[in-house]
C-alpha positions in Angstrom: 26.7 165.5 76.2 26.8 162.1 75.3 30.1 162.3 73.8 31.4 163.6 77.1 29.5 160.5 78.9 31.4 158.0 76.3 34.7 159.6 76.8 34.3 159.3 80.8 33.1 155.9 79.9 36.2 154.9 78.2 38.1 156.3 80.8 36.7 155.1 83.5 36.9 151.3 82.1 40.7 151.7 81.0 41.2 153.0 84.7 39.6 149.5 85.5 41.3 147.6 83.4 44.4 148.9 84.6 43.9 148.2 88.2 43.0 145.0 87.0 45.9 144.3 85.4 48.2 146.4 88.2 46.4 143.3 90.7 47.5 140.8 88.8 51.0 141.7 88.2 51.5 142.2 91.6 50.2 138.9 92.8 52.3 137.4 90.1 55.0 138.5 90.9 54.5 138.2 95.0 54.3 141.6 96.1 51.2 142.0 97.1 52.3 142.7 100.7 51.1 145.2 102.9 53.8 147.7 102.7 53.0 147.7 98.8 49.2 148.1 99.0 49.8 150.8 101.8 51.8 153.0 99.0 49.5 152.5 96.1 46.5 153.9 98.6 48.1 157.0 99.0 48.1 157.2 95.0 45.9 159.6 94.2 43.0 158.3 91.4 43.7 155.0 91.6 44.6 154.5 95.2 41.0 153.8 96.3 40.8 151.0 94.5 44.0 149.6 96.8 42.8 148.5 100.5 44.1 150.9 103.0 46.3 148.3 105.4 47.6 149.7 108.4 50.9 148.7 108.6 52.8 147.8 112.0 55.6 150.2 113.6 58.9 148.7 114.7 57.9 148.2 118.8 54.4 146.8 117.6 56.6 143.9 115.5 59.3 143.6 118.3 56.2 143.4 121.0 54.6 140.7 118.9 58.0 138.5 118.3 58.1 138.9 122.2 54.4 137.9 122.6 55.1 134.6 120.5 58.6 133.8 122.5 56.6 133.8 125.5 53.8 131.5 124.1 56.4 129.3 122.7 57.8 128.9 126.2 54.6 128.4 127.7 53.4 125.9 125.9 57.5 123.9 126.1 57.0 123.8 130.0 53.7 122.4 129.2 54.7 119.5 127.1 57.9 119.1 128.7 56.4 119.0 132.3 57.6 116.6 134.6 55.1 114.1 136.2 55.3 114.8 139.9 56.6 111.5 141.1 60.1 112.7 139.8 62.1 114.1 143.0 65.0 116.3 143.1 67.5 113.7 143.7 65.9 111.6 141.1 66.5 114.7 138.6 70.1 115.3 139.9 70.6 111.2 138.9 68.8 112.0 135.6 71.2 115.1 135.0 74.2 112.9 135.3 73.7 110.2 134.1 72.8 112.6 130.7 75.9 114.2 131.5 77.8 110.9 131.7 76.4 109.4 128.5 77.4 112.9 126.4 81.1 112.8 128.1 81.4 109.0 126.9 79.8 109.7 123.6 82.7 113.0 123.5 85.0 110.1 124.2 84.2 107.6 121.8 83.7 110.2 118.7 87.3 111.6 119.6 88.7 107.2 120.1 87.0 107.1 116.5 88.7 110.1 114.8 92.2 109.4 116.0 91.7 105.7 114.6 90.8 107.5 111.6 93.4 109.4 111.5 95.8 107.1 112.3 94.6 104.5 109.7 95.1 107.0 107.0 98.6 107.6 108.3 99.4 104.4 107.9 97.7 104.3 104.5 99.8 107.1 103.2 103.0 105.4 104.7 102.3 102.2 103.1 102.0 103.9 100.3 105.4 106.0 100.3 107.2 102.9 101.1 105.3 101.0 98.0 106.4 103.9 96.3 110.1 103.5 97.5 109.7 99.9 96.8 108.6 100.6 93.2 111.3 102.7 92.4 114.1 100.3 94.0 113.3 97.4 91.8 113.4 99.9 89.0 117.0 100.6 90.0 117.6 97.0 91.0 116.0 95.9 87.4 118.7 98.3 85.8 121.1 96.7 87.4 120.7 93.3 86.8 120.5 94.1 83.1 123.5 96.0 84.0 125.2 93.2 85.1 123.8 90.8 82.8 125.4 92.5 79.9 128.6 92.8 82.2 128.9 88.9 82.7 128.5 88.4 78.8 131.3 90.8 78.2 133.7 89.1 80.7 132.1 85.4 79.2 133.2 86.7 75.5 136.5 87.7 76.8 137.0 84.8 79.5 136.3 82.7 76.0 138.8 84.4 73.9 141.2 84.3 76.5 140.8 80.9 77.1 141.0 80.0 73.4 144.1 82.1 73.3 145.8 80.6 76.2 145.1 77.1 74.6 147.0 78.2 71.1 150.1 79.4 73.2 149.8 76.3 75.3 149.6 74.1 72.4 151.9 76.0 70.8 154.6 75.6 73.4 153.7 71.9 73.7 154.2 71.5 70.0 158.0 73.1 70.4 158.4 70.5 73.5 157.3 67.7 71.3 160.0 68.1 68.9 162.4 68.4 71.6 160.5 64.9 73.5 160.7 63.5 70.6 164.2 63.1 69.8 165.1 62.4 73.7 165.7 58.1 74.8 162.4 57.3 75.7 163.3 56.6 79.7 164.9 60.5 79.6 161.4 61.5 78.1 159.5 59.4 80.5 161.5 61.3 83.3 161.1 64.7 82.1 157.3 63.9 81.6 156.5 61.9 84.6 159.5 62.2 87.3 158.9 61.2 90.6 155.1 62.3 90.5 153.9 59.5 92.9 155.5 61.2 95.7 153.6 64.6 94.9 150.2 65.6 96.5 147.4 64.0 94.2 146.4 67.7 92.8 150.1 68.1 91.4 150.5 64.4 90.3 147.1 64.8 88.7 148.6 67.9 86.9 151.8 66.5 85.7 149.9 63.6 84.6 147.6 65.8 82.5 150.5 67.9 80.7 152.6 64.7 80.2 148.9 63.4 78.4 148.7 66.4 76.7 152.5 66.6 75.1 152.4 62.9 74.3 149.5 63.8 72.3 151.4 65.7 70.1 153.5 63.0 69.3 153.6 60.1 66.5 151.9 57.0 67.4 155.2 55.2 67.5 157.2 57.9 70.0 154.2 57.9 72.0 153.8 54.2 72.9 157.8 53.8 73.2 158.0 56.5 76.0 154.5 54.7 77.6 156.0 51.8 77.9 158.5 53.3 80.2 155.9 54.1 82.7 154.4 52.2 85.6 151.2 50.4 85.2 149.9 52.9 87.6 151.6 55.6 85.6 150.6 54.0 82.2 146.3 54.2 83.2 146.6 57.4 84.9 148.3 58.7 81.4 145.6 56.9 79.7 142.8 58.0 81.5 143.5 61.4 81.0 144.2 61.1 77.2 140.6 59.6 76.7 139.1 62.2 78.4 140.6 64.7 75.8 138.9 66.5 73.5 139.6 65.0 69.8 140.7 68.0 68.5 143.7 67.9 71.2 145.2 64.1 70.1 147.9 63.7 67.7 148.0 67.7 66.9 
């Protein structure tokens, strides 16, 4: 017998401490609703230790949302109730003049978002034509070096052209020399000089630099012989230009 009275004993106090622990997990875990302790009730053993909740149909829950509109409108006409010197006019005014305010407030949010818009318009244009801008003065920064490296081509070659023209020039002069040379020195101040003061002053000033130039070529002695021929006029223009040549260019 008092076996039998532990064993019930033990049993009874694990059934305990199960519900105990059943309660606790549930609250835990947050579903300790209604619904839940309506289910556990209809366990059988344990379900009397679970309150029996009667739980509400579908037109109970849908009459009480409807019951707590209702209040909630109530009590809004209560708050919101208009002290009785307002008229009807007075409200039509009140109406709109709110009405007036929200179009003008439409208005300026819509003024405000076409600025916007067409501010960044004109930010992305400004920057597609930076962008253009950048990538010209990368073409135009090609080309200068472009032509940069052109003009010292055509300077090498405008320089070795010159140099060359100068040898054949000098060269021919030299030939003339001889020939000068060996002329009466009025006939060589003739072929030189001629009648250069009758010429415009860009040929005279021409002749008057070859004749400086082929004179150079000559001696000393042939040179001052056919000078002598010349003109005073013809004899400092001659001079002039034979001072103003380069050393390398006197006397061969």
């Amino acid at each position: 017998m008092k076996n039998l009275l532990a064993i019930v004993g033990m049993l009874t106090l694990a059934l305990w401490v199960f519900v105990g622990l059943l309660h606790g997990f549930l609250v835990i875990q947050g579903k300790n609703s209604p619904e839940t302790y309506a289910k556990l009730h209809a366990i059988p053993v344990v379900g009397g230790y679970f309150p029996a909740v009667e739980i509400p149909s579908e037109e109970q829950v849908e009459k009480a949302e409807e019951d707590a509109i209702r209040l909630d409108i109530v009590k809004a006409r209560t708050d919101f109730k208009l002290p009785p010197g307002w008229t009807a006019e007075q409200l039509e005014e009140l109406i709109a003049d709110v009405k007036s305010q929200r179009e003008s407030l439409v208005k300026d949010r819509e003024t405000v978002e076409a600025e916007r818009e067409a501010t960044v318009a004109l930010i992305e244009e400004l920057d597609a034509r930076e962008q253009n801008v950048n990538a010209m003065q990368v073409k135009l920064d090609a080309l200068a070096q472009t032509l940069s490296k052109r003009q010292d081509e055509l300077d090498v070659q405008l320089r070795s052209w010159e140099v060359e023209r100068d040898e054949k020039i000098d060269a021919n002069l030299k030939r003339m020399s001889k020939v000068v040379a060996g002329m009466k020195p009025d006939l060589a101040r003739n072929l030189l000089i001629g009648e250069s003061e009758s010429l415009p002053e860009d040929e005279r000033a021409e002749r008057y630099a070859d004749a400086a130039r082929l004179l150079s070529f000559l001696s000393p002695e042939a040179s001052s012989a056919i000078m002598e021929r010349m003109t005073p006029v013809e004899y400092q223009r001659i001079l002039e230009v034979m001072k103003a040549m380069p050393p390398t260019s006197k006397n061969g």
